[in-house]
DODREN-544912 format. One record per atom (N, C-alpha, C, O): residue in three letters; x, y, z; residue number from 1. Coordinates in steps of 0.1 Angstrom, whole numbers, plus 5000, padded with zeros to 4 digits. Layout:
<pts>
aa:ALA; px:X; py:Y; pz:Z; i:NUM
...
</pts>
This chain:
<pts>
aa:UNK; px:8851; py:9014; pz:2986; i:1
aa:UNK; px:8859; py:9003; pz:2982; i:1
aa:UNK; px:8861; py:9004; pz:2966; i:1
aa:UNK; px:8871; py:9003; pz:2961; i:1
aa:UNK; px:8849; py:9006; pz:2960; i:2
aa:UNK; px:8853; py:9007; pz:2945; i:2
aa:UNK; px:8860; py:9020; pz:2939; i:2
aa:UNK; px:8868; py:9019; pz:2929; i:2
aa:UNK; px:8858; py:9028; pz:2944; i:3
aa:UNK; px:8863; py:9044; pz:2944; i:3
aa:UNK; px:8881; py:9042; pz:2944; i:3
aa:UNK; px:8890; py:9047; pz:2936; i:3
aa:UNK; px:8880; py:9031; pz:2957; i:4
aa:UNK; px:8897; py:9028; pz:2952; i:4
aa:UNK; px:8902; py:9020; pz:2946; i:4
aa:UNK; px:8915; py:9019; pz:2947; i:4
aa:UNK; px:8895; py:9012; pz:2938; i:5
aa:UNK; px:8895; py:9004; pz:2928; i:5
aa:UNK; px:8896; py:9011; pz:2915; i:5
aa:UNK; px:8904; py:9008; pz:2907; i:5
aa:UNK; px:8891; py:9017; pz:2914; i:6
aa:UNK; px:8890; py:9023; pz:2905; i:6
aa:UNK; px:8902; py:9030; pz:2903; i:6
aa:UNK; px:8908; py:9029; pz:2893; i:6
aa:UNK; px:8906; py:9039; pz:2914; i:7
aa:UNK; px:8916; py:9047; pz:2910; i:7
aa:UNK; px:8934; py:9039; pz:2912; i:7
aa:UNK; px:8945; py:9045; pz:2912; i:7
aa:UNK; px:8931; py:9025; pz:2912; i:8
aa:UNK; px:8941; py:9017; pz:2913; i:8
aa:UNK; px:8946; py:9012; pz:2903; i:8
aa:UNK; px:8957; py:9011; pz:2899; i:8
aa:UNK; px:8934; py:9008; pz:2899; i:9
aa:UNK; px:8931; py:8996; pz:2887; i:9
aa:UNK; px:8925; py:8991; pz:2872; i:9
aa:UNK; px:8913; py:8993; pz:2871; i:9
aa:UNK; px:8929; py:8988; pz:2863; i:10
aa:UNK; px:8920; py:8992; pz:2850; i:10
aa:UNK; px:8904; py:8991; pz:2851; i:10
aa:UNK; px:8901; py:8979; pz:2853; i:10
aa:UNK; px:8894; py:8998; pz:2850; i:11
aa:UNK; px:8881; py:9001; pz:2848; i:11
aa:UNK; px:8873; py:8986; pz:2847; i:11
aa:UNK; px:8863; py:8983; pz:2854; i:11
aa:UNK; px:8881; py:8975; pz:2835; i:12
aa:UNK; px:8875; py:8966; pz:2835; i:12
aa:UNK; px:8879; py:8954; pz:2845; i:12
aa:UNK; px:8876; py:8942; pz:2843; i:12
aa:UNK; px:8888; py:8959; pz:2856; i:13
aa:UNK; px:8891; py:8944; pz:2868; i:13
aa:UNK; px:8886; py:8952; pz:2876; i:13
aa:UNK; px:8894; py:8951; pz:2885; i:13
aa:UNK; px:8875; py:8963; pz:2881; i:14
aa:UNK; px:8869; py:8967; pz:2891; i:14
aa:UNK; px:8859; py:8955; pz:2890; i:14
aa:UNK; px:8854; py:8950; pz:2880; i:14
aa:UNK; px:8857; py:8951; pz:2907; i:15
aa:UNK; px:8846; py:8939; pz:2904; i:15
aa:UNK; px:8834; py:8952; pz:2909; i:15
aa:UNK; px:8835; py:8963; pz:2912; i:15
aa:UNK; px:8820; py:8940; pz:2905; i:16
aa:UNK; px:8809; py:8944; pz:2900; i:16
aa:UNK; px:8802; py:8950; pz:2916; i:16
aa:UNK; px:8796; py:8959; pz:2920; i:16
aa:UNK; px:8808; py:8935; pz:2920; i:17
aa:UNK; px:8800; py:8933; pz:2936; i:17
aa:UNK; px:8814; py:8927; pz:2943; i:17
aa:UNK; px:8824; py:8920; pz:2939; i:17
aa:UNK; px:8809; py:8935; pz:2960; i:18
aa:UNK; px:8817; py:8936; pz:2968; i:18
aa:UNK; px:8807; py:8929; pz:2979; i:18
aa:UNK; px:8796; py:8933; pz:2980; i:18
aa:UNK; px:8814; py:8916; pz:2989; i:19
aa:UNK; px:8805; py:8912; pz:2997; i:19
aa:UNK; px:8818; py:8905; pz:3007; i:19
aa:UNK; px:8827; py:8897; pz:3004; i:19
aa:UNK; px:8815; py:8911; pz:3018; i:20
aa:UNK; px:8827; py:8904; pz:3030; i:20
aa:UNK; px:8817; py:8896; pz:3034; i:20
aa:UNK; px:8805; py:8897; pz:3032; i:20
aa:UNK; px:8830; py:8882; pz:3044; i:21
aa:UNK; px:8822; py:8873; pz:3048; i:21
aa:UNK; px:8833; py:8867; pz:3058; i:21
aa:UNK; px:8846; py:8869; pz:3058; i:21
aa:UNK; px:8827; py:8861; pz:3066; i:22
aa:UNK; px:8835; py:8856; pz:3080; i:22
aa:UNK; px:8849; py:8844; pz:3079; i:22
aa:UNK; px:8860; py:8842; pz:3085; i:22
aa:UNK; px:8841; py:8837; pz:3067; i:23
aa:UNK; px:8854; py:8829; pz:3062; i:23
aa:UNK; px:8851; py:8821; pz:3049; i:23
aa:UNK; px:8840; py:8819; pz:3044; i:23
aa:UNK; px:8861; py:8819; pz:3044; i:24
aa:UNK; px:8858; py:8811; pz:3030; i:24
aa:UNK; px:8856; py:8797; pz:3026; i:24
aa:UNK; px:8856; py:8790; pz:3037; i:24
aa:UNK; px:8855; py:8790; pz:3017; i:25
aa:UNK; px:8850; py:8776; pz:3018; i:25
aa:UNK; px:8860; py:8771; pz:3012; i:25
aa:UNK; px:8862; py:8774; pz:3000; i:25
aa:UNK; px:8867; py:8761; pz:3020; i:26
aa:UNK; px:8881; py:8756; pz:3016; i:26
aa:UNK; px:8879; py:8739; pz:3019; i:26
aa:UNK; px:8869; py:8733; pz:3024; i:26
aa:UNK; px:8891; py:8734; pz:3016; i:27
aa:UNK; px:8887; py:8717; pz:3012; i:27
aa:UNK; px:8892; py:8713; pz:3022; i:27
aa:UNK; px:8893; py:8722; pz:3031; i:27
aa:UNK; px:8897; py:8698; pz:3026; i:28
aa:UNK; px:8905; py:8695; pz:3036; i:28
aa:UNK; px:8918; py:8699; pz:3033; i:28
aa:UNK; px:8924; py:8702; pz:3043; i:28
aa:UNK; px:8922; py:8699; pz:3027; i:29
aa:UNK; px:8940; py:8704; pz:3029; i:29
aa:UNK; px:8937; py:8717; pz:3031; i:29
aa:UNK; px:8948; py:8722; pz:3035; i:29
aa:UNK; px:8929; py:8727; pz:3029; i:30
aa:UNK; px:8932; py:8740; pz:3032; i:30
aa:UNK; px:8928; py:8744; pz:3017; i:30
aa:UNK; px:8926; py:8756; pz:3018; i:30
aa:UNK; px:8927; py:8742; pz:3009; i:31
aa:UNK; px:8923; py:8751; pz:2994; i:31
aa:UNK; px:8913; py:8759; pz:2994; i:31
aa:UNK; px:8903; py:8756; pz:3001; i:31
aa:UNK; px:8912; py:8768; pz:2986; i:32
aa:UNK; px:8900; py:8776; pz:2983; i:32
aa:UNK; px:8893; py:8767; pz:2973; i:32
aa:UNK; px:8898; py:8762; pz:2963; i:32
aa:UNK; px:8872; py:8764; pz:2979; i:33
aa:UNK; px:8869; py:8756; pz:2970; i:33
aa:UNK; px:8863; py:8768; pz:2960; i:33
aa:UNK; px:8851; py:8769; pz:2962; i:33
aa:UNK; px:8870; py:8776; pz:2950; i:34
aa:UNK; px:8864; py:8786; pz:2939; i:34
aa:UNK; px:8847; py:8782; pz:2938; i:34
aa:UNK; px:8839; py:8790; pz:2942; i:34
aa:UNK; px:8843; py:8768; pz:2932; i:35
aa:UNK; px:8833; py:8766; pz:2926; i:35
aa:UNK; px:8821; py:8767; pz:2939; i:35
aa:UNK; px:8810; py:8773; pz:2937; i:35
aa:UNK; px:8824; py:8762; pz:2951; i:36
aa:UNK; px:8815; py:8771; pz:2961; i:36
aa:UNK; px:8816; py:8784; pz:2965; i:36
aa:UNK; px:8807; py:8789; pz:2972; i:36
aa:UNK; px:8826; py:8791; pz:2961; i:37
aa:UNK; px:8821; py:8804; pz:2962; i:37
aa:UNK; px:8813; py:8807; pz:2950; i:37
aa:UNK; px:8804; py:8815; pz:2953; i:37
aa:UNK; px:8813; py:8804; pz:2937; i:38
aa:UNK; px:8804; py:8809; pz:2929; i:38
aa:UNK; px:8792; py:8806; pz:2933; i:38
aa:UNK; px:8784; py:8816; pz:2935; i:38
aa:UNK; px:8788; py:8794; pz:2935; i:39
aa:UNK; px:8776; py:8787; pz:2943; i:39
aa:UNK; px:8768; py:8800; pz:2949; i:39
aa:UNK; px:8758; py:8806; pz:2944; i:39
aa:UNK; px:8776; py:8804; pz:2960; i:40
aa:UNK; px:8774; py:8809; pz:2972; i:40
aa:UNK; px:8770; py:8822; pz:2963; i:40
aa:UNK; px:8757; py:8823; pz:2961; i:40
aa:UNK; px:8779; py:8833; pz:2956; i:41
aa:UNK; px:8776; py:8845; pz:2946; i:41
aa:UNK; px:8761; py:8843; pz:2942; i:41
aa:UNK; px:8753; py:8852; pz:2946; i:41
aa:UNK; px:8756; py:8830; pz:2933; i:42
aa:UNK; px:8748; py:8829; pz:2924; i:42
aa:UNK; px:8735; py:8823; pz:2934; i:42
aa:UNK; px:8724; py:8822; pz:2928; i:42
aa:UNK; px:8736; py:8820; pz:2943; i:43
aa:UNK; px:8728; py:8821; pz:2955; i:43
aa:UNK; px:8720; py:8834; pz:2963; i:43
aa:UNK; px:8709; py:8836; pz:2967; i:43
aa:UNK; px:8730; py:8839; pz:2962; i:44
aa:UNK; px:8728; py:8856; pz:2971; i:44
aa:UNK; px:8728; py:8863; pz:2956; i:44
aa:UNK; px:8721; py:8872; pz:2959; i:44
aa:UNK; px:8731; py:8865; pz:2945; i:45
aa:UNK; px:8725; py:8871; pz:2936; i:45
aa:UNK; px:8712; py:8868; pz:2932; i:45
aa:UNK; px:8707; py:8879; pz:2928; i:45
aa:UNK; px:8706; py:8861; pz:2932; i:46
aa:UNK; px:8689; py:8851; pz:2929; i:46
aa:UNK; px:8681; py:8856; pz:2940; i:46
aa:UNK; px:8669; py:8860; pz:2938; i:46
aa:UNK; px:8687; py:8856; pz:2950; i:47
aa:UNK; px:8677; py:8862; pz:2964; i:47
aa:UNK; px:8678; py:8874; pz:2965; i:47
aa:UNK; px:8668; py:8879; pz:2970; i:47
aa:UNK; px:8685; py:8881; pz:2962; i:48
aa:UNK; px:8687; py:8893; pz:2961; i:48
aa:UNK; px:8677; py:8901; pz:2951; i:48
aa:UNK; px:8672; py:8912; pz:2953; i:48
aa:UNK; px:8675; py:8889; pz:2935; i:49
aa:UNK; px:8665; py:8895; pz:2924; i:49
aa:UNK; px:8652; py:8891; pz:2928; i:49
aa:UNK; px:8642; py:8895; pz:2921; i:49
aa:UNK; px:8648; py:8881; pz:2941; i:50
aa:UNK; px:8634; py:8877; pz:2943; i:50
aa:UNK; px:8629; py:8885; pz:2953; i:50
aa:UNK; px:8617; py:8885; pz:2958; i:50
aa:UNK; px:8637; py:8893; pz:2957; i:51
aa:UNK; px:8633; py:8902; pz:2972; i:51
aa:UNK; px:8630; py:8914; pz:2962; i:51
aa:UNK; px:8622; py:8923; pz:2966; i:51
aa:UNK; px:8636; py:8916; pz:2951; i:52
aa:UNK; px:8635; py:8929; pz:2946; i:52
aa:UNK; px:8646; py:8938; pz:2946; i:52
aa:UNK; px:8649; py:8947; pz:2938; i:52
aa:UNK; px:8653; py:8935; pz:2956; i:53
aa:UNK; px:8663; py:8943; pz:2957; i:53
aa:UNK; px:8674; py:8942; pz:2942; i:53
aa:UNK; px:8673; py:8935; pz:2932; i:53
aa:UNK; px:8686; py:8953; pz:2947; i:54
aa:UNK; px:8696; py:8952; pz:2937; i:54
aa:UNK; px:8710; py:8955; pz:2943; i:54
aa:UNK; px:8712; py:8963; pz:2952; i:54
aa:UNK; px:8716; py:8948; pz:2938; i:55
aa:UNK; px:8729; py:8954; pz:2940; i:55
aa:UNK; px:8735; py:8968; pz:2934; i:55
aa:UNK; px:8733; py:8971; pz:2922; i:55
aa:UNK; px:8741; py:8975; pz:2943; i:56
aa:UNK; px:8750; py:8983; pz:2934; i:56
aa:UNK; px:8765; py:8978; pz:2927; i:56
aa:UNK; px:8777; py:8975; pz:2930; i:56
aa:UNK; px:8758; py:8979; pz:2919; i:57
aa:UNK; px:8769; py:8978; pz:2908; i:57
aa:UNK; px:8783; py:8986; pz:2905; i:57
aa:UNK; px:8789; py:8983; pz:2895; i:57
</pts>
Protein backbone atom coordinates (compact mmCIF):
# COMPACT_ATOMS: atom_id res chain seq x y z
CA UNK A 1 0.00 0.00 0.00
CA UNK A 2 2.65 2.51 0.68
CA UNK A 3 4.91 1.43 -2.29
CA UNK A 4 1.89 2.85 -4.18
CA UNK A 5 1.70 5.74 -2.43
CA UNK A 6 4.58 6.56 -2.93
CA UNK A 7 4.83 6.10 -6.41
CA UNK A 8 1.52 8.22 -6.76
CA UNK A 9 2.01 10.78 -4.54
CA UNK A 10 4.39 13.54 -2.96
CA UNK A 11 6.74 11.77 -0.31
CA UNK A 12 5.30 14.06 2.28
CA UNK A 13 1.16 12.97 1.86
CA UNK A 14 2.39 9.30 2.16
CA UNK A 15 0.60 8.52 5.51
CA UNK A 16 2.71 7.16 8.30
CA UNK A 17 0.22 4.37 9.26
CA UNK A 18 -2.13 2.29 7.46
CA UNK A 19 -5.03 0.57 9.47
CA UNK A 20 -8.40 -0.89 7.78
CA UNK A 21 -11.40 -1.22 9.83
CA UNK A 22 -15.02 -2.47 9.40
CA UNK A 23 -16.61 0.87 9.62
CA UNK A 24 -16.13 4.41 10.61
CA UNK A 25 -17.55 6.58 13.34
CA UNK A 26 -20.10 8.86 12.04
CA UNK A 27 -22.84 11.06 13.79
CA UNK A 28 -26.56 10.83 13.38
CA UNK A 29 -26.96 12.38 10.08
CA UNK A 30 -24.28 10.34 8.57
CA UNK A 31 -20.90 12.54 9.12
CA UNK A 32 -17.65 11.42 9.67
CA UNK A 33 -16.93 12.04 13.45
CA UNK A 34 -12.84 13.06 12.41
CA UNK A 35 -12.17 13.79 16.25
CA UNK A 36 -13.07 9.93 17.10
CA UNK A 37 -11.12 8.68 14.67
CA UNK A 38 -8.15 10.46 16.16
CA UNK A 39 -9.26 9.15 19.55
CA UNK A 40 -9.41 5.81 18.19
CA UNK A 41 -5.48 6.36 16.19
CA UNK A 42 -4.13 7.72 19.53
CA UNK A 43 -5.67 4.76 21.41
CA UNK A 44 -4.17 2.04 19.20
CA UNK A 45 -0.93 4.07 18.97
CA UNK A 46 -0.46 3.99 23.05
CA UNK A 47 -1.14 0.24 23.07
CA UNK A 48 0.68 -0.45 20.55
CA UNK A 49 3.95 1.47 22.56
CA UNK A 50 2.86 -0.44 25.99
CA UNK A 51 2.96 -3.91 24.34
CA UNK A 52 6.27 -2.91 22.85
CA UNK A 53 5.42 -3.31 19.68
CA UNK A 54 5.84 -0.77 16.65
CA UNK A 55 4.41 0.22 13.78
CA UNK A 56 5.91 0.33 10.58
CA UNK A 57 6.35 3.41 9.53
Amino acid sequence: MRDWCRSRIAHYKVPRYIWFVDAFPMTVIGKLQKFRMREIAAERLAQLNEEGRTCKP
